[in-house]
Phi, psi and omega in degrees: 000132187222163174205160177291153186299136182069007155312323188241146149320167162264163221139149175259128178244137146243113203295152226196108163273152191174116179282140152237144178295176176263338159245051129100339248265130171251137173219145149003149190211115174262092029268151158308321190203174177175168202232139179235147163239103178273151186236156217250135169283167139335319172213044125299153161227301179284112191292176172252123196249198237259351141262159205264133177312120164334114164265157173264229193211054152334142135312139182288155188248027173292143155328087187287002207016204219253117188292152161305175176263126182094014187247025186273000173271332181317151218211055183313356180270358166289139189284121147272127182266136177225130178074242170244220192268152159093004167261152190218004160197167193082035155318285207286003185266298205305276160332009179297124178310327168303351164239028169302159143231156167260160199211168195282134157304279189216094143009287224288338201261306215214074164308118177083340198298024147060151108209160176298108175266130180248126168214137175243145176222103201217147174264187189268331147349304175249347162292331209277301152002303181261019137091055205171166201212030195215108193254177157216130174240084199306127182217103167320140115007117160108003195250141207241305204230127164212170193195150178184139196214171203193116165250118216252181180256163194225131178221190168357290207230335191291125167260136225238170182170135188237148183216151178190147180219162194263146170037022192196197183237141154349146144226311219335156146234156201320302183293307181323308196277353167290284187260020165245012180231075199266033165262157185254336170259125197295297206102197216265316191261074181268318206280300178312310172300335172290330183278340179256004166116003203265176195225124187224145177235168206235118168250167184215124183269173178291146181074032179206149194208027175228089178239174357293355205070051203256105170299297153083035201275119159255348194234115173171205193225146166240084154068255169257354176258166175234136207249147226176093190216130144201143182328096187298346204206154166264172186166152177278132154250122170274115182268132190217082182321082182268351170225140162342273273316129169086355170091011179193145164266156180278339154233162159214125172232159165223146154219128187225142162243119168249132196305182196243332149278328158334298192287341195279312198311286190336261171040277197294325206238011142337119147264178152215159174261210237243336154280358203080353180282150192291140167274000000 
């Protein structure tokens, strides 16, 4: 296991182990946990403690480049993440259908069934970067499935909560989703309810370290019943870390599946700004 150079201080640490699956799934690591000590360079001093120090919460500093005409609802103190980690624009190069696959909506539900898969992948290295816990995530017209999730760090006592809304910013606050949401799962239809105007939040309790749980399914099966969604519209969902641990996550992946002519028409007939991200 390795990280870039000057991420951490010198200082003893204990590190917490936990495997992830390829579908974001977390399972158990033998050993659980284990103490590390980084040693101080020459012009180190300050040790680190044992979960990563708050940051603050500045507007993020990715490149927004000059907005388009009709881009004044983008909510630019949100960071977009796009692809993989440390891009934050070039939605219309990365996502050009042509560099697409298509891939199954659901096996189990829709056999043969087609859609466009879109993935963001970013580390903590570079979140940690923009000095913000305030995402944006483009969803597309036409999105059957989407799912995103955040693998954070954990202790004791922290409780931990994310809030998001399509197309506007957030306002819950951390004590609200504390007390009128005591769930760790968004629910099943979360994609739909962001699309009918609701504002949906994500909790998380101590000693747990995979949130929000957010399934976001538009297309798939709940046990014997069947759940059956797909997007009228596109729109920025906006993310908002409103409590932590270390001020970051340590992964944040999304995955959106879209139907592949929708996703082409929307495309062809796109705007954009001046990074390439949808207006």
């Amino acid at each position: 296991m390795s990280w870039a150079p000057n991420l951490f201080e010198a200082g003893t640490y204990d590190l917490k182990f936990r495997g992830l699956l390829d579908n974001n799934t977390s399972v158990a690591c033998d050993p659980a946990s284990k103490t590390v000590t980084i040693y101080a360079s020459a012009s180190s001093s300050s040790p680190l403690p044992t979960t990563p120090a708050p940051i603050s919460t500045p507007t993020p500093s990715p490149s927004p480049g000059t907005p388009a005409v009709g881009s004044a609802t983008v909510d630019r103190s949100y960071a977009p993440l796009v692809g993989a980690s440390g891009t934050y624009k070039g939605f219309k190069d990365v996502y050009n259908p042509s560099n697409l696959t298509k891939v199954d909506v659901d096996p189990s539900f829709a056999p043969g069934e087609k859609c466009y898969q879109l993935s963001t992948r970013h580390w903590p290295e570079v979140l940690r970067t923009l000095n913000s816990t305030k995402y944006r995530v483009y969803i597309p017209p036409g999105t059957k499935n989407f799912f995103m999730t955040a693998l954070t760090y954990y202790d004791a006592t922290t409780i931990q909560a994310l809030t998001m809304k399509l197309n506007s910013a957030p306002t819950a606050t951390y004590e609200y989703v504390l007390a009128n949401h005591p769930s760790s799962s968004l629910g099943r239809n979360a994609l739909e309810q962001l699309f009918a105007g609701a504002e949906v939040h994500g909790y998380l309790g101590p000693n747990a370290n995979v949130m929000p749980g957010f399934p976001g399914k538009g297309t798939g099966t709940d046990y014997s019943v069947r759940y059956i969604y797909k997007t009228p519209r596109g729109g920025w969902l906006y993310i908002n870390h409103l409590q932590i641990i270390g001020g970051v996550s340590m992964l944040m992946t999304t995955n959106t599946c879209v139907d592949t002519v929708e996703y082409e028409n929307w495309y062809r007939n796109a705007q954009w700004d001046s990074d390439g991200n949808p207006l």
